[in-house]
Backbone as XML, in Angstrom:
<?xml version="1.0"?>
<chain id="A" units="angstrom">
  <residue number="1" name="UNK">
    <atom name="N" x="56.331" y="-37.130" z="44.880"/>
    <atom name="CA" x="55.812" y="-36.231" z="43.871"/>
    <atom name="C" x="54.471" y="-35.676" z="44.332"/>
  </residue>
  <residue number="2" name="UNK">
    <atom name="N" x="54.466" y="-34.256" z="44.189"/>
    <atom name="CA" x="53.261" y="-33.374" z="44.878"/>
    <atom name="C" x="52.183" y="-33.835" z="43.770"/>
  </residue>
  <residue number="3" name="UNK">
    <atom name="N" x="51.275" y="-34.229" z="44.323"/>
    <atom name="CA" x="49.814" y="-34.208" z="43.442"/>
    <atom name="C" x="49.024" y="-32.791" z="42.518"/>
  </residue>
  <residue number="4" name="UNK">
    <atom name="N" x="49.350" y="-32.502" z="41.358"/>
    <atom name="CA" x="48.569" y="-30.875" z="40.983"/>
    <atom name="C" x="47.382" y="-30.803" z="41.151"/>
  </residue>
  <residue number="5" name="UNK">
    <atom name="N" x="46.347" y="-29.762" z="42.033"/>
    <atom name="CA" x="44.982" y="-29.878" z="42.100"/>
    <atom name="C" x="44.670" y="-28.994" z="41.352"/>
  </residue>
  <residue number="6" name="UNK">
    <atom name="N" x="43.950" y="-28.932" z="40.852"/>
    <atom name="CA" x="43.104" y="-27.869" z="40.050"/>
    <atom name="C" x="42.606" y="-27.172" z="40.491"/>
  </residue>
  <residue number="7" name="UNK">
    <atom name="N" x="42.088" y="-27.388" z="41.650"/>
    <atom name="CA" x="40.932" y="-26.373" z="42.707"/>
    <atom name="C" x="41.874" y="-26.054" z="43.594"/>
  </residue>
  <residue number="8" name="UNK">
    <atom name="N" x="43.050" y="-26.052" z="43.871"/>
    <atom name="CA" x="44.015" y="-25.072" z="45.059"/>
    <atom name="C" x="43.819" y="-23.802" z="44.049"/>
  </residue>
  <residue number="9" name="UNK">
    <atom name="N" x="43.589" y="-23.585" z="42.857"/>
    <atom name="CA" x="44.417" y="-22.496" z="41.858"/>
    <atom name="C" x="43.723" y="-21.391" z="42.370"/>
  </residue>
  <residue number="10" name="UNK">
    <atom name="N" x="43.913" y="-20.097" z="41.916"/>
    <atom name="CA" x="42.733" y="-19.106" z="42.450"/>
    <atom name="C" x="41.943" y="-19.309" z="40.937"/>
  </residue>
  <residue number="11" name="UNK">
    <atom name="N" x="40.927" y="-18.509" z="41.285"/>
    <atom name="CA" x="39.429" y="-18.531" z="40.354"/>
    <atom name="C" x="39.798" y="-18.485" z="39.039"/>
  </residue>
  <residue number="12" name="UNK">
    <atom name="N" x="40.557" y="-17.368" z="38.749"/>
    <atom name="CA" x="40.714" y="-16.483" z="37.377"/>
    <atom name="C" x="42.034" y="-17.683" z="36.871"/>
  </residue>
  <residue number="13" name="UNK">
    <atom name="N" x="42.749" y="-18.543" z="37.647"/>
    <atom name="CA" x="43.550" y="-19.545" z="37.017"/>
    <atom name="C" x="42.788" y="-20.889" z="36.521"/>
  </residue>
  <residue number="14" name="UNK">
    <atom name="N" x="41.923" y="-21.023" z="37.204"/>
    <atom name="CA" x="40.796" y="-22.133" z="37.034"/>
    <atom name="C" x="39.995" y="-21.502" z="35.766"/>
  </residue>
  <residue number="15" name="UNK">
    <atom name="N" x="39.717" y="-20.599" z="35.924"/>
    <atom name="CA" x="38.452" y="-20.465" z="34.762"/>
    <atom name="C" x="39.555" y="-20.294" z="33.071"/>
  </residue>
  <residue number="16" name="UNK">
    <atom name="N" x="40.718" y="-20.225" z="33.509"/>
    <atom name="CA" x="41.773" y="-19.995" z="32.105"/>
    <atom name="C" x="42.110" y="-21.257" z="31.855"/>
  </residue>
  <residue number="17" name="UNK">
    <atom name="N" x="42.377" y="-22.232" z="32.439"/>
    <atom name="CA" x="42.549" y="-24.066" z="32.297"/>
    <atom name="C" x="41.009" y="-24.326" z="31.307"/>
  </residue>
  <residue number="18" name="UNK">
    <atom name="N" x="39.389" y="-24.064" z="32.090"/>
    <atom name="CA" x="38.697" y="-24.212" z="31.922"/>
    <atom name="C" x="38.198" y="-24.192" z="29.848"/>
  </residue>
  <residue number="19" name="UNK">
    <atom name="N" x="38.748" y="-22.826" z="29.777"/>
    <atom name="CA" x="38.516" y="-22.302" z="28.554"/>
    <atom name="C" x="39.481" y="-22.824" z="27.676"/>
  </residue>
  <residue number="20" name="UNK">
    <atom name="N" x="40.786" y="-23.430" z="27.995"/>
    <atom name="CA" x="41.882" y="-23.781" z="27.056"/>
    <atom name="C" x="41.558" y="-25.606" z="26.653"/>
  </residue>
  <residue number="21" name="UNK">
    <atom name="N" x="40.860" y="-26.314" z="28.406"/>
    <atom name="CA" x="40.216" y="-27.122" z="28.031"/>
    <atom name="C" x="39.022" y="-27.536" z="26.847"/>
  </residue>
  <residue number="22" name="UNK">
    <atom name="N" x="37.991" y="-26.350" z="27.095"/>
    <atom name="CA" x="36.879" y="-26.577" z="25.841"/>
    <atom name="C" x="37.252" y="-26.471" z="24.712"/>
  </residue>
  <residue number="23" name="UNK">
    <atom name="N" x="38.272" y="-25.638" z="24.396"/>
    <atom name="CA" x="38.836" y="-24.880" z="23.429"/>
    <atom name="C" x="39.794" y="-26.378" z="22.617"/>
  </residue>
  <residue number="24" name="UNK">
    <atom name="N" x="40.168" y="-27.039" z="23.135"/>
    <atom name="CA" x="41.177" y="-28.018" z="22.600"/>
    <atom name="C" x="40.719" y="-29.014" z="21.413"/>
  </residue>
  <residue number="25" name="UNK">
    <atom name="N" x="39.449" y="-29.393" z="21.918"/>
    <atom name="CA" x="38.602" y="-30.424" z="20.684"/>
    <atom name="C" x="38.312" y="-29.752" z="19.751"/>
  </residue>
  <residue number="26" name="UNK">
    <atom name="N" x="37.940" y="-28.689" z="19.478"/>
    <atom name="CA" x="38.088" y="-27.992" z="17.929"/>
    <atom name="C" x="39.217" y="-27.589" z="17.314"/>
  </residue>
  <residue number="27" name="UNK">
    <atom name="N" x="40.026" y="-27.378" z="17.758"/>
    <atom name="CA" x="41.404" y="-26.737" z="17.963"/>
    <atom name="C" x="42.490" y="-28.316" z="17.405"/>
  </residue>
  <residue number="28" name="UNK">
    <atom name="N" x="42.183" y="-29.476" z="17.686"/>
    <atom name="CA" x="42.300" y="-30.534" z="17.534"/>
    <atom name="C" x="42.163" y="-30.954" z="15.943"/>
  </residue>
  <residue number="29" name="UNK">
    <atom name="N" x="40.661" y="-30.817" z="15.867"/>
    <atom name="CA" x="39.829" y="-31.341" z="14.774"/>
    <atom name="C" x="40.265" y="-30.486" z="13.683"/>
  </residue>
  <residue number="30" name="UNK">
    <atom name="N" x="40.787" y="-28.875" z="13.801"/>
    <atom name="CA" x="40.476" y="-28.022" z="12.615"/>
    <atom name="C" x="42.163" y="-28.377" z="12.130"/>
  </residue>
  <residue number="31" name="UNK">
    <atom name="N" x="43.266" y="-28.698" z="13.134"/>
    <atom name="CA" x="44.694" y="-29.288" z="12.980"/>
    <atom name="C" x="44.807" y="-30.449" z="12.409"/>
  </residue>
  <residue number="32" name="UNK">
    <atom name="N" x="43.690" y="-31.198" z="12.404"/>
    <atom name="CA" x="43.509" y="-32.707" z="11.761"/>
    <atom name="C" x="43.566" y="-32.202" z="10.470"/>
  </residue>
  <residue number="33" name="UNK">
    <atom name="N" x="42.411" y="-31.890" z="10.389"/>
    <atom name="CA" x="41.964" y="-32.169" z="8.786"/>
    <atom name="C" x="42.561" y="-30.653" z="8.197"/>
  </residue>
  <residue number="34" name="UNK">
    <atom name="N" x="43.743" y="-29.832" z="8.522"/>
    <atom name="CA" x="44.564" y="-29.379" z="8.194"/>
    <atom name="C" x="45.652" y="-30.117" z="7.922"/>
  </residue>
  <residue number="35" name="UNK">
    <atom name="N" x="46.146" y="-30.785" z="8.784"/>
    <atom name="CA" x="47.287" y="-31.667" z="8.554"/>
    <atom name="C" x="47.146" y="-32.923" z="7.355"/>
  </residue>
  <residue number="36" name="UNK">
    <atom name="N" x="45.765" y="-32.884" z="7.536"/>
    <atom name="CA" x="45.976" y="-33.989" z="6.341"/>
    <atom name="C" x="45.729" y="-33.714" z="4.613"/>
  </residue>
  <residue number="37" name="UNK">
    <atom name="N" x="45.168" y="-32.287" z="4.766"/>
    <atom name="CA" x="45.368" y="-31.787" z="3.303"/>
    <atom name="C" x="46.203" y="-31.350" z="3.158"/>
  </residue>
  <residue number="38" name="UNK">
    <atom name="N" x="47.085" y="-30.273" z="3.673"/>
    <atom name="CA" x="48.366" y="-29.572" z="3.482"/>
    <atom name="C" x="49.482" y="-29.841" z="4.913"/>
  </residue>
  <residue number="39" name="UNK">
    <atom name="N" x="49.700" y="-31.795" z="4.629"/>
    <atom name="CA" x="51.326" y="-31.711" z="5.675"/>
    <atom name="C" x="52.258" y="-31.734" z="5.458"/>
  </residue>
  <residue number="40" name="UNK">
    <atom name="N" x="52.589" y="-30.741" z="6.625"/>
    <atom name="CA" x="54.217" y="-29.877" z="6.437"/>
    <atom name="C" x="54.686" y="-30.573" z="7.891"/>
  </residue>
  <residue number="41" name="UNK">
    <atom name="N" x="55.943" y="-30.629" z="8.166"/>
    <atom name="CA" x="56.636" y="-30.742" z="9.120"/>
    <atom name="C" x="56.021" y="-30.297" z="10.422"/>
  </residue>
  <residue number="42" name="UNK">
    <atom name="N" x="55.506" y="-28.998" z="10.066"/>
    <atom name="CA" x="55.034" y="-28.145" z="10.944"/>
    <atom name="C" x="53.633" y="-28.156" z="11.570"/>
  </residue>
  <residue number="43" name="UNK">
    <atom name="N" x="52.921" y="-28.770" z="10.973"/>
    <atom name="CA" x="51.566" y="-29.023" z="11.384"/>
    <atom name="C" x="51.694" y="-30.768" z="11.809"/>
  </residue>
  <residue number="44" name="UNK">
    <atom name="N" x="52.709" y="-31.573" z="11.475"/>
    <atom name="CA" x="52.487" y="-32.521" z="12.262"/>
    <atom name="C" x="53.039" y="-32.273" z="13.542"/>
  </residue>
  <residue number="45" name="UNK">
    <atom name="N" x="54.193" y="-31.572" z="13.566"/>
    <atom name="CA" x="54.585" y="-31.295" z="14.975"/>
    <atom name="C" x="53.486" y="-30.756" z="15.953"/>
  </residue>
  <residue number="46" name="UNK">
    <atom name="N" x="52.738" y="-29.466" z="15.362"/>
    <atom name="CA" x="51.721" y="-29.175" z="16.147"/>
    <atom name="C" x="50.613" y="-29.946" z="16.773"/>
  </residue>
  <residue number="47" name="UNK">
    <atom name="N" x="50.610" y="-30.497" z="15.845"/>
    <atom name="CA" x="49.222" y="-31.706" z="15.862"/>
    <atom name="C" x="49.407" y="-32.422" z="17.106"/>
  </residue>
  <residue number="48" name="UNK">
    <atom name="N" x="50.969" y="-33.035" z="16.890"/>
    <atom name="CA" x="51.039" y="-33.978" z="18.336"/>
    <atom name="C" x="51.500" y="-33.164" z="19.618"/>
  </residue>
  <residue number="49" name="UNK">
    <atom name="N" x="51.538" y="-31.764" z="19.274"/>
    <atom name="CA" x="51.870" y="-31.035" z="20.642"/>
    <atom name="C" x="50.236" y="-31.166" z="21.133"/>
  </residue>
  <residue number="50" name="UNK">
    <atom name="N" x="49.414" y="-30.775" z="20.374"/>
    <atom name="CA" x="48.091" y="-30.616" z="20.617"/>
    <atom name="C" x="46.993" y="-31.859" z="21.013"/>
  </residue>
  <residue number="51" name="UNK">
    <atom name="N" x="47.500" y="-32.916" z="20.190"/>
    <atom name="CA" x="47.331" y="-33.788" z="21.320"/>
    <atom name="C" x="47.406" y="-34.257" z="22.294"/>
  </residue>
  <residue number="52" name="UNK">
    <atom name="N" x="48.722" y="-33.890" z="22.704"/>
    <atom name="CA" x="49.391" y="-34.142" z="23.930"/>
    <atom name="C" x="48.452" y="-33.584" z="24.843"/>
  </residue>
  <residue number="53" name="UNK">
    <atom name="N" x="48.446" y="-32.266" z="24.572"/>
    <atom name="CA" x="47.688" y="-31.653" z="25.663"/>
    <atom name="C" x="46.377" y="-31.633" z="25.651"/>
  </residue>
  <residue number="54" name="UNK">
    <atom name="N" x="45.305" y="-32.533" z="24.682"/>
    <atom name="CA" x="44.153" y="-32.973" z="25.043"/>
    <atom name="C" x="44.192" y="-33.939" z="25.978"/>
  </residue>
  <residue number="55" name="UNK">
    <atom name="N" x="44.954" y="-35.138" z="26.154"/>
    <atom name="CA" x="45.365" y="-36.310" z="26.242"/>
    <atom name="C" x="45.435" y="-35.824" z="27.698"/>
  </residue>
  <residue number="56" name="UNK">
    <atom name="N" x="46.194" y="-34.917" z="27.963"/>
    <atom name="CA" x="46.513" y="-34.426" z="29.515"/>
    <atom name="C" x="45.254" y="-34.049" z="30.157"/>
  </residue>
  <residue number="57" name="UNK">
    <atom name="N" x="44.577" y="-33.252" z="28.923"/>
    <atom name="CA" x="43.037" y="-32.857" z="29.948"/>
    <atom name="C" x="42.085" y="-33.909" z="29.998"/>
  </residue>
  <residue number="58" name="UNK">
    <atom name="N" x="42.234" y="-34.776" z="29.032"/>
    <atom name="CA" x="41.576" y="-36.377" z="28.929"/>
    <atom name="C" x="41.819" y="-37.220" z="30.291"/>
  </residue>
  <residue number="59" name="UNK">
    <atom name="N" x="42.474" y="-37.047" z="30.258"/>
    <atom name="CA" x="43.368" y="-38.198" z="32.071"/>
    <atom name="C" x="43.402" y="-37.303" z="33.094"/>
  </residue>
  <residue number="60" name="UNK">
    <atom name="N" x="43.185" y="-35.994" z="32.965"/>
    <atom name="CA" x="42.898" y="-35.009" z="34.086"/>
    <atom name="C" x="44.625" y="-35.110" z="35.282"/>
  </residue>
  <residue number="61" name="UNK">
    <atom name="N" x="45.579" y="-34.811" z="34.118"/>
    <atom name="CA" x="46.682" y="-34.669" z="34.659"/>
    <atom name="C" x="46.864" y="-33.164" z="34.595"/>
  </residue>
  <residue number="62" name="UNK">
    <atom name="N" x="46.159" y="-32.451" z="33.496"/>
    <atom name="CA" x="46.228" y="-30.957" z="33.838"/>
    <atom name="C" x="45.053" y="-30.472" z="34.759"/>
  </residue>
</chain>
């Protein structure tokens, strides 16, 4: 299994990871405490898609 680097990417792919990274912990937080006043099916699903993919930039698998 090929290792993904982050820094092979070109610039403008790096700096779009970069921004989706910062972007995730609020994006997180505002899905939380959405999900927990008004949950629907649909916002828990999101929730754990959205974790997922903090979780990925957390362990630096993305």
């Amino acid at each position: 299994m090929a290792r993904y680097y982050r820094y092979r990417l070109p610039p403008w792919a790096r700096n779009c990871i970069i921004v989706i990274e910062r972007c995730t912990l609020p994006i997180l937080i505002f899905q939380l405490i959405r999900t927990l006043f008004f949950p629907t099916t649909f916002d828990v699903f999101l929730l754990g898609i959205i974790v997922g993919i903090f979780i990925a930039f957390y362990l630096e698998w993305i």
